[in-house]
C-alpha positions as CSV (number, residue, x, y, z in Angstrom):
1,X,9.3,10.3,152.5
2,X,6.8,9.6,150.4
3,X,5.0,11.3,147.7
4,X,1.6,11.8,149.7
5,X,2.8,12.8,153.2
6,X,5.7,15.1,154.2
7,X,7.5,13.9,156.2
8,X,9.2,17.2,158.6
9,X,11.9,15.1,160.4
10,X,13.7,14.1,157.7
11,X,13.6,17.6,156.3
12,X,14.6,19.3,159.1
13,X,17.4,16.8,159.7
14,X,18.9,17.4,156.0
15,X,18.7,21.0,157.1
16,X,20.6,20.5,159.8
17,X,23.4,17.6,158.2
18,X,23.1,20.9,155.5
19,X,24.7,23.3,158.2
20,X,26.6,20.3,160.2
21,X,28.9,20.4,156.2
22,X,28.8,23.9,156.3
23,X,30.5,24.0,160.4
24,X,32.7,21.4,159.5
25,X,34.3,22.9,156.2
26,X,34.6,26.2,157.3
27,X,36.3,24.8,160.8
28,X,38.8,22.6,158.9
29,X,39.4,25.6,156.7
30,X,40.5,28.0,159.5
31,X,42.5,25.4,160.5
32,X,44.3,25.1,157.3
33,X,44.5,28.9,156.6
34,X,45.9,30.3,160.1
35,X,46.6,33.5,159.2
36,X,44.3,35.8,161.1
37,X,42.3,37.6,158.1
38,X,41.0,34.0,156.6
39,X,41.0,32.0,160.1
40,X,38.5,34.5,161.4
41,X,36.3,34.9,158.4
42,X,36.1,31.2,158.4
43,X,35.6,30.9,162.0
44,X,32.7,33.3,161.6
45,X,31.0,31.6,159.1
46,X,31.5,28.6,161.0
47,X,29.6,30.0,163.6
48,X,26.3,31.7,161.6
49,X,26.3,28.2,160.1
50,X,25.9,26.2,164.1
51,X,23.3,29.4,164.5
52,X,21.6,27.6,161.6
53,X,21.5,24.6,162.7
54,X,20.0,25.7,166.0
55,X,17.5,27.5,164.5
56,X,16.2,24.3,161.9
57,X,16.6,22.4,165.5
58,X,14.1,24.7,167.1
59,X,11.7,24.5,163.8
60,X,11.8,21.0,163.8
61,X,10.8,20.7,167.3
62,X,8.2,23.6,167.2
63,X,6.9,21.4,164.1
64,X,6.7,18.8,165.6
65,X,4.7,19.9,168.7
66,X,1.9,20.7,166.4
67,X,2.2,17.6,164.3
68,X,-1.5,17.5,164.9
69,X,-2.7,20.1,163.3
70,X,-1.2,19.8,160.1
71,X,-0.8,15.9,159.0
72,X,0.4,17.3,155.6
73,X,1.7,21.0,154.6
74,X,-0.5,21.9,151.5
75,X,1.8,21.0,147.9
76,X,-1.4,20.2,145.9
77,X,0.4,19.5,143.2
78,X,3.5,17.6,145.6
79,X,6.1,19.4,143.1
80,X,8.0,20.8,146.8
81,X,7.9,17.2,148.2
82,X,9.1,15.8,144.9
83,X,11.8,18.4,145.0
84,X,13.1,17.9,148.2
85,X,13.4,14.2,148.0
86,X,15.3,14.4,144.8
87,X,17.8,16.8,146.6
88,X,17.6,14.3,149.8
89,X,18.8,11.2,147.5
90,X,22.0,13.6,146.2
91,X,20.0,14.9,143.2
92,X,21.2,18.5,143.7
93,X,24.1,17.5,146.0
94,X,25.1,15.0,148.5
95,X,25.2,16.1,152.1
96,X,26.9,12.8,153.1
97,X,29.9,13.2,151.7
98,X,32.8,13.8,154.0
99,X,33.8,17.6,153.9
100,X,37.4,16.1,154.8
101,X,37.6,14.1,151.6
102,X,37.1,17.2,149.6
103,X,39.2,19.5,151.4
104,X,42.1,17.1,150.7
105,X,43.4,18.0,147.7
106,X,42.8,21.7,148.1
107,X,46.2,24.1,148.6
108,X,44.9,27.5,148.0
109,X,42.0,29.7,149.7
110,X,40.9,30.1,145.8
111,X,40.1,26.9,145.8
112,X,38.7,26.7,149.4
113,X,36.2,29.7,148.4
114,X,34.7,28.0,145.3
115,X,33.9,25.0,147.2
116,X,32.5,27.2,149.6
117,X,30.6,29.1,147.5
118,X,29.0,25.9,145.8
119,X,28.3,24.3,149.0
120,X,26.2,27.9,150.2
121,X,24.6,27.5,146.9
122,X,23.5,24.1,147.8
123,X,22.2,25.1,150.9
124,X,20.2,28.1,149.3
125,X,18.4,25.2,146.5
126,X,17.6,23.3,149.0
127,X,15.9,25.9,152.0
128,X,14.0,27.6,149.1
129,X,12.3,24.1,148.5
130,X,11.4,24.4,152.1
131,X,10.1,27.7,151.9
132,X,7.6,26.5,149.5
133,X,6.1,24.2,151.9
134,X,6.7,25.7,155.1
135,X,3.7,27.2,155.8
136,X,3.5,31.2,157.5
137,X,2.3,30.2,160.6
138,X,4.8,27.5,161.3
139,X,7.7,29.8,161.1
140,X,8.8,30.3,156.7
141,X,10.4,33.8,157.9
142,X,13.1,31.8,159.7
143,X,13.6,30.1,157.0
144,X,13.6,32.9,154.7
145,X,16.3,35.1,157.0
146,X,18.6,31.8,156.8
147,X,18.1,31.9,152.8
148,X,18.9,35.6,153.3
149,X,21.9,34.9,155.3
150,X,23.5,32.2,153.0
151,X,22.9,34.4,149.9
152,X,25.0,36.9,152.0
153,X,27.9,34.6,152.8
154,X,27.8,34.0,148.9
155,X,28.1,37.4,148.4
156,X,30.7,37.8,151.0
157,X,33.0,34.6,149.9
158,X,32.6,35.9,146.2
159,X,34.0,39.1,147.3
160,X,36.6,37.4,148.8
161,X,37.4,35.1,146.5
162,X,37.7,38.7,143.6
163,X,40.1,40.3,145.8
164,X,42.7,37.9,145.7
């Protein structure tokens, strides 16, 4: 990306590597929590996070299909683009890293939830830069009920993470 044209592939493939991290940790985390309570809450999120992915897919194709009407999204001042390509080069956080390598030092579901909780933040920073250049016509409510939904699986792991 650079600083005068946006560059929707990229961004939409971030979102996606976003909820790729978010399948994978909550997958290996079922795995290493079988009891029946934590494997299917992490199952389940693992599953609203590939319904995320899906969804940024479909954006990014729809987006693409009308590439011709908008060469640029309107960011006057290009603070969104500036924002989103700091959080693309690991600024905010670094959606390469191998969700593996973090989970293997973690023994408790304490631990598991934080590092859940901070990866949903993440994913929250990041989609509300999109919102902000995302215009209405080109679909920002499905990007707003995925912010929605990730604030809600905060909420939910937080809750979790209190009652133990």
């Amino acid at each position: 990306m650079n600083h005068t044209e946006f560059n929707i592939y990229e961004v939409f493939e971030l979102a996606k590597q976003i909820e790729r991290n978010g399948v994978s940790l909550y997958t290996s985390a079922a795995k290493k929590f079988p009891e029946f309570s934590k494997r299917s809450l992490f199952l389940n999120l693992a599953e609203m996070e590939r319904e995320h992915e899906k969804t940024f897919e479909k954006m990014q194709q729809e987006l693409a299909n009308r590439e011709g009407e908008m060469s640029k999204f309107l960011d006057p001042d290009l603070e969104a683009v500036k924002y989103l390509q700091a959080v693309a080069k690991g600024a905010v956080f670094d959606v390469n890293k191998d969700i593996s390598s973090i989970l293997s030092g973690v023994e408790t579901v304490s631990e598991l939830l934080r590092i859940a909780i901070e990866l949903e933040k993440d994913s929250v920073i990041y989609y509300m830069g999109i919102k902000q250049v995302v215009p209405e016509s080109f679909g920002k409510e499905k990007v707003d009920s995925i912010i929605e939904e990730e604030m809600s699986h905060i909420t939910l792991l937080n809750s979790k993470l209190s009652s133990l």
